[in-house]
SEDREN-147496 format. One record per atom (N, C-alpha, C, O): residue in three letters; y, z negated, x. Coordinates in steps of 0.1 Angstrom, whole numbers, plus 5000, padded with zeros to 4 digits. Example, Ala and Ser with C-alpha at 12.3 -4.5 7.8 and 13.67 -1.06 7.14 Angstrom:
ALA494349225132;ALA495549225123;ALA496749225132;ALA496749155142;SER497849295128;SER498949295137;SER500049215129;SER501149205134;
This chain:
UNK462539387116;UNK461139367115;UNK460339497115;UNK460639597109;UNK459539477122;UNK458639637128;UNK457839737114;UNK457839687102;UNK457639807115;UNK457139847098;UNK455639787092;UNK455339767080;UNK454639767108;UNK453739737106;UNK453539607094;UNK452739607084;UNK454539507099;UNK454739407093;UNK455339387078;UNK455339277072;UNK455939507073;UNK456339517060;UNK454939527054;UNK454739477043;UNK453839627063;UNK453039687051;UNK451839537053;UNK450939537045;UNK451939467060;UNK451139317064;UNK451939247050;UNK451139237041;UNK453039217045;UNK453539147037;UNK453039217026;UNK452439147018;UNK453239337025;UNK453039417008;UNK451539407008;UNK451139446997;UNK450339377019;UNK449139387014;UNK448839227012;UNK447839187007;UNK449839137017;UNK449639007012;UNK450238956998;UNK450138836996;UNK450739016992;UNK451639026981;UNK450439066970;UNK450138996960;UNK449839176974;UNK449039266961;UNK447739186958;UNK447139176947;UNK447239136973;UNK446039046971;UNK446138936969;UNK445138866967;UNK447538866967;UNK447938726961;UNK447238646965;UNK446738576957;UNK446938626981;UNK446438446986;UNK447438336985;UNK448038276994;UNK447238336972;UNK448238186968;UNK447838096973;UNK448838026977;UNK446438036976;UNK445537946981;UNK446037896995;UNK445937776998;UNK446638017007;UNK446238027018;UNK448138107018;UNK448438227016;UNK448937987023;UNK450038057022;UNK450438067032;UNK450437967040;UNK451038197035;UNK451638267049;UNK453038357049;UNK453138467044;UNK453938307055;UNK455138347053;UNK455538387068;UNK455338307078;UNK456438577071;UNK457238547075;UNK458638497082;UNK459638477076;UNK458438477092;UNK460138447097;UNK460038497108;UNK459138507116;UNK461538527108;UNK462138647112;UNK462238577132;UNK462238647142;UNK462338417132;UNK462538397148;UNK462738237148;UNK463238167140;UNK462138217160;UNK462138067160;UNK463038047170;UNK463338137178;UNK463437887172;UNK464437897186;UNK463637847199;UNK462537807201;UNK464837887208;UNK463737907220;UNK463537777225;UNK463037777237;UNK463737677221;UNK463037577225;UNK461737517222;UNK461037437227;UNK461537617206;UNK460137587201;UNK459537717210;UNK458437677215;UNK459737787211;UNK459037907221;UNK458337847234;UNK457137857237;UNK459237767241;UNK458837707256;UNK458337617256;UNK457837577267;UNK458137547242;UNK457137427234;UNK455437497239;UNK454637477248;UNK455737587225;UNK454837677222;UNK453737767230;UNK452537787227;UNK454637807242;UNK453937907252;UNK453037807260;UNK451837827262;UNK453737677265;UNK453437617273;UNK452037537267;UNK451437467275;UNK451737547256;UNK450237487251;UNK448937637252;UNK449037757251;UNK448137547254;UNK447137617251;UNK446837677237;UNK446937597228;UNK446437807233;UNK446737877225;UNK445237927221;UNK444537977230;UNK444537937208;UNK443437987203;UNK443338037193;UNK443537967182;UNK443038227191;UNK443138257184;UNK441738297177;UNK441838357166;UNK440338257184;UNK439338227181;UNK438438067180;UNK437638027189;UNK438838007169;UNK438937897171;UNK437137867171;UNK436537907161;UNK436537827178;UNK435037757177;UNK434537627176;UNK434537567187;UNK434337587170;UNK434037387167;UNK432937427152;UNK432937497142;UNK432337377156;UNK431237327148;UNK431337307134;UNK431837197133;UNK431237357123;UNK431837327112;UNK432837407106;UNK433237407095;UNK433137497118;UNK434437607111;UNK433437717101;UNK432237747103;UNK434437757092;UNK434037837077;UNK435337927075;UNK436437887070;UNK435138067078;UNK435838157070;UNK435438207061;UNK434238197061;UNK435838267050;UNK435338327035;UNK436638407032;UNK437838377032;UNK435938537029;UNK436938667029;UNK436338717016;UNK435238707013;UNK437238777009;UNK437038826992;UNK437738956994;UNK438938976998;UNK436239096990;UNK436839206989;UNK437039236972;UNK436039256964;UNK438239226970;UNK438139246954;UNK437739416947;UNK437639426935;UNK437339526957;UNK436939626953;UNK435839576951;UNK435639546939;UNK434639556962;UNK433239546955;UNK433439426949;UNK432639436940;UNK434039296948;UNK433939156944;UNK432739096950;UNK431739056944;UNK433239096966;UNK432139046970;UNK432638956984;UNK433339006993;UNK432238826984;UNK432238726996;UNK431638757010;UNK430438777012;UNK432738747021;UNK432138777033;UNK432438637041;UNK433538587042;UNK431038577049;UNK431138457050;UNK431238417067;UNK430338467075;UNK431938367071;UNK431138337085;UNK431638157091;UNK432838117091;UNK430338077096;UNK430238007100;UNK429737977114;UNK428838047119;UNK430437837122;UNK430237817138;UNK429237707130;UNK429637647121;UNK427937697135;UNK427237607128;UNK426437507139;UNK425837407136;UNK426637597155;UNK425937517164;UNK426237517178;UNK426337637181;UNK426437457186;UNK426537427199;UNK425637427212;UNK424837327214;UNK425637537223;UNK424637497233;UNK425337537245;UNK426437597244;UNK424837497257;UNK425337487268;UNK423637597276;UNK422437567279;UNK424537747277;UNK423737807278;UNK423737877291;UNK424737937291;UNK423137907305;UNK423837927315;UNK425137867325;UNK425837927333;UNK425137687322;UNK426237617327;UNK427437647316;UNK428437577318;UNK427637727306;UNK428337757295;UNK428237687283;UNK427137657278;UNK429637667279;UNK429637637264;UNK429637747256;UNK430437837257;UNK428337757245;UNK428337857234;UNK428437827218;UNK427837727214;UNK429137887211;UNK429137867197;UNK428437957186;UNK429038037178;UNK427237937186;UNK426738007171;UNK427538037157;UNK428137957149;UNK427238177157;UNK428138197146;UNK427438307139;UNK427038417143;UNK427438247119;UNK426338347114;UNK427438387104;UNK428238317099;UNK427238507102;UNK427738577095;UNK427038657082;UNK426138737085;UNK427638647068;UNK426638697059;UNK427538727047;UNK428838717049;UNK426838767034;UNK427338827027;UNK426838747013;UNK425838697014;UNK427638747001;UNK427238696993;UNK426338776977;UNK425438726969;UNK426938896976;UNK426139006973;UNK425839106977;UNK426839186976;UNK425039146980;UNK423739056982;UNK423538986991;UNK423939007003;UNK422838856985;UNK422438766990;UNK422038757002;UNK421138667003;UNK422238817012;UNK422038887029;UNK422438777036;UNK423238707031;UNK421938737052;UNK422838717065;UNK422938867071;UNK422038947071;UNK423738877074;UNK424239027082;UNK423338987099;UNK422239027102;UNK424338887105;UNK424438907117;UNK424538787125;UNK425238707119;UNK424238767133;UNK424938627143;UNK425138647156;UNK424638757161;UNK425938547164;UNK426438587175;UNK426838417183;UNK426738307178;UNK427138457196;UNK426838327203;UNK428338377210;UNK428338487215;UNK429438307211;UNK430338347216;UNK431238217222;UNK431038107217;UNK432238237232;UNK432638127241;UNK434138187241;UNK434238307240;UNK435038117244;UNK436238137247;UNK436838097262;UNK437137977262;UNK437138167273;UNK437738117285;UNK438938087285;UNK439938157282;UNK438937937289;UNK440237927286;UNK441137917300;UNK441937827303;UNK440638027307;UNK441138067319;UNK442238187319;UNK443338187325;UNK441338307310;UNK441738437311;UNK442538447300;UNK443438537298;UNK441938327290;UNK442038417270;UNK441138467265;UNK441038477253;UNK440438517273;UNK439238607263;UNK438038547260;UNK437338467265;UNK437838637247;UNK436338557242;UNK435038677245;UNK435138797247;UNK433838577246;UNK433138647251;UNK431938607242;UNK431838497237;UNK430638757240;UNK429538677236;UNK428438737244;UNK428438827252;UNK427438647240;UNK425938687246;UNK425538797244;UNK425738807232;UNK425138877247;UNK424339027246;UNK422639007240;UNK421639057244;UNK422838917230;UNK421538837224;UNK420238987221;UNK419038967222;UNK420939117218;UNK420639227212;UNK420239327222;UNK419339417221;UNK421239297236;UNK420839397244;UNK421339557244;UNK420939667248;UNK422639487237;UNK423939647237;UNK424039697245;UNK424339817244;UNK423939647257;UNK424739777270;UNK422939797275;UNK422839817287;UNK421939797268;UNK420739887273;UNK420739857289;UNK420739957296;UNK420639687297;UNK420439697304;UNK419639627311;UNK419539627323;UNK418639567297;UNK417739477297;UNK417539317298;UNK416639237296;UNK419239297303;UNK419639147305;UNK420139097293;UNK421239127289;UNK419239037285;UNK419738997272;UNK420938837273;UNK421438777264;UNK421138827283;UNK422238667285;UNK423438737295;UNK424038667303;UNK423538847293;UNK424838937296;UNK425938857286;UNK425738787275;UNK427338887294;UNK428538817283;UNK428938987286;UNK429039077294;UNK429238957270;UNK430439107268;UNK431539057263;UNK431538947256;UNK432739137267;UNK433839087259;UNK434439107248;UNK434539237247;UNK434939027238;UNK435339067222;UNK436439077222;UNK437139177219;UNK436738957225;UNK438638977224;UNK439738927233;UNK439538817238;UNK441338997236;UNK442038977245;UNK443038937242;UNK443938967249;UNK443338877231;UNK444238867223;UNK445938837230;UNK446938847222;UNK446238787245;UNK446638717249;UNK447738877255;UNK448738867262;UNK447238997252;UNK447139137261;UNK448839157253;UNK449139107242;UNK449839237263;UNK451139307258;UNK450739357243;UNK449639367238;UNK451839397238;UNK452439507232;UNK451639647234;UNK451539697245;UNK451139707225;UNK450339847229;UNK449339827239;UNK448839937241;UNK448839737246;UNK448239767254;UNK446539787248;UNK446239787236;UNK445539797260;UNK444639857248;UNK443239737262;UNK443339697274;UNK442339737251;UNK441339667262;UNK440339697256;UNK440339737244;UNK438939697267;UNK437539737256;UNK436839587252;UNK436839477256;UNK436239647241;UNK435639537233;UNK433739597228;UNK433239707228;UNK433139497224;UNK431639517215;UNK432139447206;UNK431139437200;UNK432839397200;UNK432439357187;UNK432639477176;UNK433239587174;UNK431439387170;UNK430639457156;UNK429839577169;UNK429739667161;UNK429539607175;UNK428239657181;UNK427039617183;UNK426239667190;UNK426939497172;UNK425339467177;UNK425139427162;UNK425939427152;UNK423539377162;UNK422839307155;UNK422339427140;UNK422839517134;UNK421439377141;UNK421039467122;UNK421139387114;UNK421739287116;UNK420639407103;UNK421639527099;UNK422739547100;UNK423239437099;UNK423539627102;UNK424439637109;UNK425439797103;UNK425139917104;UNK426439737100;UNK427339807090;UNK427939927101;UNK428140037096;UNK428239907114;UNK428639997126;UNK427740037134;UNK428040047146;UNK426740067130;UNK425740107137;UNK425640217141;UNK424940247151;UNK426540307134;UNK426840457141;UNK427840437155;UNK427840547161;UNK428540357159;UNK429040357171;UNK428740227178;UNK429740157177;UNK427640167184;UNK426540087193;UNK427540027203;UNK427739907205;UNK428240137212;UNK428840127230;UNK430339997229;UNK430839907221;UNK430340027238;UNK431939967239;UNK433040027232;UNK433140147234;UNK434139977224;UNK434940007217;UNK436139997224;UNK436139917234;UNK437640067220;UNK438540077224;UNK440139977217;UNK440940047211;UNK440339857219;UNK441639787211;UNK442539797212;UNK442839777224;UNK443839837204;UNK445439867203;UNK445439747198;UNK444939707187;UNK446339667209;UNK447239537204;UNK448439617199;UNK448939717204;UNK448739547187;UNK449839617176;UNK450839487177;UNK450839407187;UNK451539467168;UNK452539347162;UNK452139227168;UNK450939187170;UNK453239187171;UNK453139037170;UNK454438977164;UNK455539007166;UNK453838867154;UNK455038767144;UNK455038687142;UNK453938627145;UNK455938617138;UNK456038467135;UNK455538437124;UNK455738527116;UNK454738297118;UNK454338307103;UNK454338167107;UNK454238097117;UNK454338137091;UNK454337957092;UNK453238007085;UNK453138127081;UNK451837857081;UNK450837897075;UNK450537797074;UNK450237727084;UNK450437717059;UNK450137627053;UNK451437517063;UNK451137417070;UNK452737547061;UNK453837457070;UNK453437427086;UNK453837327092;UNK452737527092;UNK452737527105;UNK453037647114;UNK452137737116;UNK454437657120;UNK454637817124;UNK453537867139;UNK453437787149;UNK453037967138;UNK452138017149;UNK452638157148;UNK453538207141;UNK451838217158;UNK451738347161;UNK450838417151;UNK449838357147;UNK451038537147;UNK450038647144;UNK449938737150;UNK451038757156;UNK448738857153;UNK448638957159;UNK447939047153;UNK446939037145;UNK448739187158;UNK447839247147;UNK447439387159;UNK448039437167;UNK445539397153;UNK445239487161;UNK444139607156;UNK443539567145;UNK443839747162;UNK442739817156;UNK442139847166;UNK442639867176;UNK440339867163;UNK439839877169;UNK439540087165;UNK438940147157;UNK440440127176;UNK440240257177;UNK439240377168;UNK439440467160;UNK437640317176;UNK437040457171;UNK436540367157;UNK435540437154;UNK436640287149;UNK436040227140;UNK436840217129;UNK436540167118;UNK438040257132;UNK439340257121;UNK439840117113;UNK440340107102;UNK439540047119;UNK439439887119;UNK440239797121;UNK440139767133;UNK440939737117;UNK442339667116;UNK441839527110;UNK441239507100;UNK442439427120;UNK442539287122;UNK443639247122;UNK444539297130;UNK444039117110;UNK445139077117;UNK444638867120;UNK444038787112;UNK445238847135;UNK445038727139;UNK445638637136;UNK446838667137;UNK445338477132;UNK446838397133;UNK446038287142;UNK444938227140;UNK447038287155;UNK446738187159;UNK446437987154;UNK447137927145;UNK445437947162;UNK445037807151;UNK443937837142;UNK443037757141;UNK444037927137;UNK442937997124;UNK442238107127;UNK441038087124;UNK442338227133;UNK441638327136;UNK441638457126;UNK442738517128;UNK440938517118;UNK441038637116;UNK441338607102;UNK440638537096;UNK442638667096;UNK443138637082;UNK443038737072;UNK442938707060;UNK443038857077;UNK442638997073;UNK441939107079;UNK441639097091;UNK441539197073;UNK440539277081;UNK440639397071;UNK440639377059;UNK440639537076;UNK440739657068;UNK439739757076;UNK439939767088;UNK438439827070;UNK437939927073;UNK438240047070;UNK437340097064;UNK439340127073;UNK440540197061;UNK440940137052;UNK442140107053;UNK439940087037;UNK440540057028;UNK439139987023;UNK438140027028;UNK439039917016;UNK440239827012;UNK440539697022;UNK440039697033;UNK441439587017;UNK441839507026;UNK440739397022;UNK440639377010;UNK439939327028;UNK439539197029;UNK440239117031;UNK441039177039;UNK440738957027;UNK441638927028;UNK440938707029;UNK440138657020;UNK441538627043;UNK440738517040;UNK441438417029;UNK442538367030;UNK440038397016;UNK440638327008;UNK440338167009;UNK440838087001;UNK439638127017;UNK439437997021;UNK438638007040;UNK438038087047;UNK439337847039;UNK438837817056;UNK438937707056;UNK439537627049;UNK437737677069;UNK437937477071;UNK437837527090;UNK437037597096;UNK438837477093;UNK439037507108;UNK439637337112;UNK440337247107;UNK438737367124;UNK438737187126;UNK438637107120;UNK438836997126;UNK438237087102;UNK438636987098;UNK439436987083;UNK439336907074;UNK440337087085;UNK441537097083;UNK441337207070;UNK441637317073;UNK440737197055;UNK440637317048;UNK441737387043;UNK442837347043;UNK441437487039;UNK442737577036;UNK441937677024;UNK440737707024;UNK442937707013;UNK442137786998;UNK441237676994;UNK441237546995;UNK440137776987;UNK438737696986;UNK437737786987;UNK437837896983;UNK436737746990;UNK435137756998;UNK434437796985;UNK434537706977;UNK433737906981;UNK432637916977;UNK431537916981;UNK430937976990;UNK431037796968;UNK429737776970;UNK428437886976;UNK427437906970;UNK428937956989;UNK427638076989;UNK426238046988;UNK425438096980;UNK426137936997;UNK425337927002;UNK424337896990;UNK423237916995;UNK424137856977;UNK423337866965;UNK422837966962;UNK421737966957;UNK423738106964;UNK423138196962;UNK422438256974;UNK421538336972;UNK422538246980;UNK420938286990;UNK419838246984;UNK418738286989;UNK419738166976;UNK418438026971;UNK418238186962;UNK417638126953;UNK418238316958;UNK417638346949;UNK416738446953;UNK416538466965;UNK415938516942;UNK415038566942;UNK415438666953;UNK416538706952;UNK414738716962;UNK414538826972;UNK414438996966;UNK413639046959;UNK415539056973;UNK415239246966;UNK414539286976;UNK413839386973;UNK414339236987;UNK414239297000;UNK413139267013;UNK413739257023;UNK412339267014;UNK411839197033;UNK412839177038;UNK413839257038;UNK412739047043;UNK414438957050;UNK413838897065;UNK413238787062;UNK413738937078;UNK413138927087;UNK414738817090;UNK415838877091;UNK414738637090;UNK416138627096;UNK416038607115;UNK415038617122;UNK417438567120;UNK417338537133;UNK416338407134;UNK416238327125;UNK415738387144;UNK415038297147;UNK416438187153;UNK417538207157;UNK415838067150;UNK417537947150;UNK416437807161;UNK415437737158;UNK417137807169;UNK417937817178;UNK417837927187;UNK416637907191;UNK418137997192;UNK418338137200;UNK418938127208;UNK420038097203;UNK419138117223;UNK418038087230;UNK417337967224;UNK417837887216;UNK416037957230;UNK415437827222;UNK414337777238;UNK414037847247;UNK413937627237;UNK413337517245;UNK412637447241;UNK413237347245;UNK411237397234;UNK410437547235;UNK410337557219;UNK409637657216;UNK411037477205;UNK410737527193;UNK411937557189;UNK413037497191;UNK411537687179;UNK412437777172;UNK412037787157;UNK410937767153;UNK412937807150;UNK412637827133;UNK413037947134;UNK414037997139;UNK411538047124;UNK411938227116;UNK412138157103;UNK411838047100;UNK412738247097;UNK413038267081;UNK412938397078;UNK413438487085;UNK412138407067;UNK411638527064;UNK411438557047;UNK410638487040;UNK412338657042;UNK412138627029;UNK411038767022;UNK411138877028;UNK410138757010;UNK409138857006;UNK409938866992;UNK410338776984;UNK409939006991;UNK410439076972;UNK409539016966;UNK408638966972;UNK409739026952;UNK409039076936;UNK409339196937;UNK410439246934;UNK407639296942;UNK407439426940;UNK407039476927;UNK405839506927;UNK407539496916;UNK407439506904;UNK406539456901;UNK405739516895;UNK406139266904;UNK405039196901;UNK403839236902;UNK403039236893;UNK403839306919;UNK403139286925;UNK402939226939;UNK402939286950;UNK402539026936;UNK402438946938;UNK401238876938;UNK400638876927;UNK400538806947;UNK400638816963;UNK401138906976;UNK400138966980;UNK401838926981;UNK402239026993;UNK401138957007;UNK400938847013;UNK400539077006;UNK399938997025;UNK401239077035;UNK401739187033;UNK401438977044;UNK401938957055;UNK401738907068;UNK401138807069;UNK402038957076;UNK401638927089;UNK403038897097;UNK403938987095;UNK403238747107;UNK404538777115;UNK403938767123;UNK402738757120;UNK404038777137;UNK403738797152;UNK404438817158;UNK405338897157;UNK404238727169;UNK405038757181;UNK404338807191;UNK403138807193;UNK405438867199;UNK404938947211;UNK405638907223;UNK406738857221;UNK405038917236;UNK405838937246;UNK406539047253;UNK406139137246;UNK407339107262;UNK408139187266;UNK406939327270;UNK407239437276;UNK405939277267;UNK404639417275;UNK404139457261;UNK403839567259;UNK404039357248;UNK403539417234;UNK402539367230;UNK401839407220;UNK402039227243;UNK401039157237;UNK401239037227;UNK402038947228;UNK400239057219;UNK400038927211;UNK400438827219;UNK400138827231;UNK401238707212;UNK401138527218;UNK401138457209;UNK400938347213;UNK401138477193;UNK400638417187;UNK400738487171;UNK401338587169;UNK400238417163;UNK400438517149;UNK400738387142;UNK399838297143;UNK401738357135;UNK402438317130;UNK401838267115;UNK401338157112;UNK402038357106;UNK401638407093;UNK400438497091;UNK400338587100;UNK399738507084;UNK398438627083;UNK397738567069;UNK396838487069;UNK398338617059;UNK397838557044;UNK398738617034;UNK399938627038;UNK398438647022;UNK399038647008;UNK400438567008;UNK400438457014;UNK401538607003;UNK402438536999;UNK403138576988;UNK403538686986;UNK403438436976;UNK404638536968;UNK405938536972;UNK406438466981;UNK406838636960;UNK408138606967;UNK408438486968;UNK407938386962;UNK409538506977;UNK410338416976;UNK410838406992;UNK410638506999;UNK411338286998;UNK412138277011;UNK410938167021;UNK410338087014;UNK410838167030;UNK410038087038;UNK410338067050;UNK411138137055;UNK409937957058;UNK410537887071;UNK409037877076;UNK408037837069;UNK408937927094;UNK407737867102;UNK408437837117;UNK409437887123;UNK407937757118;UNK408137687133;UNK407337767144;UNK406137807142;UNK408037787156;UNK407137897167;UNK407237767180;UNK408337717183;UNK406237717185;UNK406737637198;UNK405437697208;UNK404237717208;UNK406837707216;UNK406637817229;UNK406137727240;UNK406337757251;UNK405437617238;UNK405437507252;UNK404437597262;UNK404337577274;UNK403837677255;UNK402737757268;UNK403137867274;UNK402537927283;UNK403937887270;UNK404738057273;UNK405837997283;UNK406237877284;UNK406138137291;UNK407338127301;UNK408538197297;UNK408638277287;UNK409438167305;UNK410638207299;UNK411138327304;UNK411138357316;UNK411738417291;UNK411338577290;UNK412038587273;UNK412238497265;UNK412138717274;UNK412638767262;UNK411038777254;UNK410038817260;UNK410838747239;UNK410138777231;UNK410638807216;UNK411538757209;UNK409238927213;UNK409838987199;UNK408738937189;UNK407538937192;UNK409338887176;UNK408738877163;UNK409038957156;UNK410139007155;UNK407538997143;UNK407839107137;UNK407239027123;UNK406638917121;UNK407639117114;UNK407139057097;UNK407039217092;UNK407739317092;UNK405739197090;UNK404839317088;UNK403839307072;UNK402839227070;UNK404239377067;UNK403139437052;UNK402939557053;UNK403339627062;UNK402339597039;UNK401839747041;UNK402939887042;UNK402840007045;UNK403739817038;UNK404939917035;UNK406539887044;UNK407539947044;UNK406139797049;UNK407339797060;UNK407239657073;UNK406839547071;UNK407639717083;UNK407839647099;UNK409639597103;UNK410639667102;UNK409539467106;UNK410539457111;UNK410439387122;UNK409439327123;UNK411239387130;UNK411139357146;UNK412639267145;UNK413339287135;UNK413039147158;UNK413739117162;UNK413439027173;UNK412438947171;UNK414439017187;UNK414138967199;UNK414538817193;UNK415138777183;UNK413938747209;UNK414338597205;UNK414038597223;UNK413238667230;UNK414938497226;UNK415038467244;UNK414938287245;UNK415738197242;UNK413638277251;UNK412938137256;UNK413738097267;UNK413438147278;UNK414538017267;UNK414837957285;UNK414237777286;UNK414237687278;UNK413837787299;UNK412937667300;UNK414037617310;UNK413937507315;
């Protein structure tokens, strides 16, 4: 057994996912192999409903991500997928991603406009999981979106496929893969059926302590989603939902308790791709707390547009792409 995979067992050992059990073995016979190869294989699983939940027990903090929506964007099937944190009470990030099940690889929308090329319905690719031993492929993921924890390296990244093993998980043997993403010092390990079971930024290990994949739960699910319901530290500009959108979209936008000083005026607005006004959204007093407005675009054409949430003391900007 390669060494990688000793130090995969001893960091599964120390973080104790009793919940979510995963065991090596050493080799299956080759008739489950020619079983096995000959199915179609997902190690990004997307369906509507799927929930990963990862516990870093250094900060003691929940990292959440859910496929929550479905669109057919470009002749393409896409899966929204939001990603967030539970303290603080943040969404990080979302992403619209598809799996070919031609090549193996997953791919997402360029919602953000990473490769600076102005085509915001660009597909970039995330992952290859399907690639040899050592071999290495480029990737964006974790290159987009704000806030944004990699924001010091934006471009294309570089992947070392590492290990591959056998693991039964929850009495079902699959594949695992283990890989790092080069300039980011970043280590994933995959299990096929399930998707990402660990994840290391150097240190410490994140590790998933509950999942509902197809259907099918595994550990258990904290309640996050309650705590978003609380009081705001921050101006919370969220993604506008549905993204791309035809022609109505929901912002969410959350206002602090500035050492009770309450009312906050605010202003949202959108703009089009030249920086004109198309409509103003919000323009009044608010207290804290979290808020929802509806934007419908029936008069506008279809084009990338930016909304912003603006008070006296801080601007936030994010794109949103109209297709008619």
């Amino acid at each position: 057994m390669k060494i990688v995979t000793m130090i995969s067992i001893c960091i599964l050992s120390s973080l104790s996912f009793a919940q979510i059990q995963i065991q090596y073995i050493n080799n299956v016979s080759e008739e489950f192999k020619e079983r096995y190869y000959s199915q179609k294989r997902e190690y990004n699983p997307l369906h509507v409903g799927n929930i990963w939940q990862f516990y870093n027990a250094e900060d003691n903090r929940y990292n959440t991500t859910k496929v929550v929506k479905d669109s057919i964007i470009n002749g393409k099937k896409y899966f929204k997928k939001i990603y967030y944190e539970t303290e603080p009470p943040t969404r990080n990030f979302v992403t619209w991603e598809r799996n070919d099940t031609v090549s193996g690889v997953s791919f997402m929308l360029d919602i953000e406009d990473v490769n600076q090329n102005g085509d915001f319905l660009d597909e970039l690719p995330l992952d290859s999981l399907e690639n040899p031993y050592w071999s290495r492929y480029t990737t964006y993921k974790y290159s987009f979106a704000q806030p944004n924890p990699f924001s010091f390296f934006q471009g294309p990244k570089t992947v070392l496929v590492k290990d591959t093993n056998w693991v039964t998980l929850n009495g079902d043997t699959v594949i695992s893969r283990n890989f790092e993403i080069l300039e980011l010092f970043w280590w994933e390990m995959v299990i096929e059926k399930f998707g990402i079971f660990l994840f290391s930024l150097e240190s410490p290990i994140s590790g998933c302590t509950g999942a509902i994949i197809n259907g099918k739960q595994y550990g258990t699910i904290v309640g996050v989603d309650d705590k978003l319901e609380r009081v705001p530290t921050d101006f919370m500009l969220g993604d506008n939902y549905p993204n791309p959108f035809n022609p109505n979209t929901t912002i969410t936008y959350s206002i602090p308790d500035l050492l009770g000083q309450n009312p906050i005026k605010i202003k949202l607005i959108v703009y089009d791709a030249l920086g004109r006004v198309v409509a103003t959204l919000v323009d009044e007093k608010k207290q804290s707390g979290s808020y929802s407005v509806n934007f419908n675009a029936r008069a506008l054409s279809s084009g990338v547009y930016y909304y912003s949430l603006i008070s006296d003391s801080k601007r936030i900007t994010k794109p949103m792409i109209l297709i008619k």
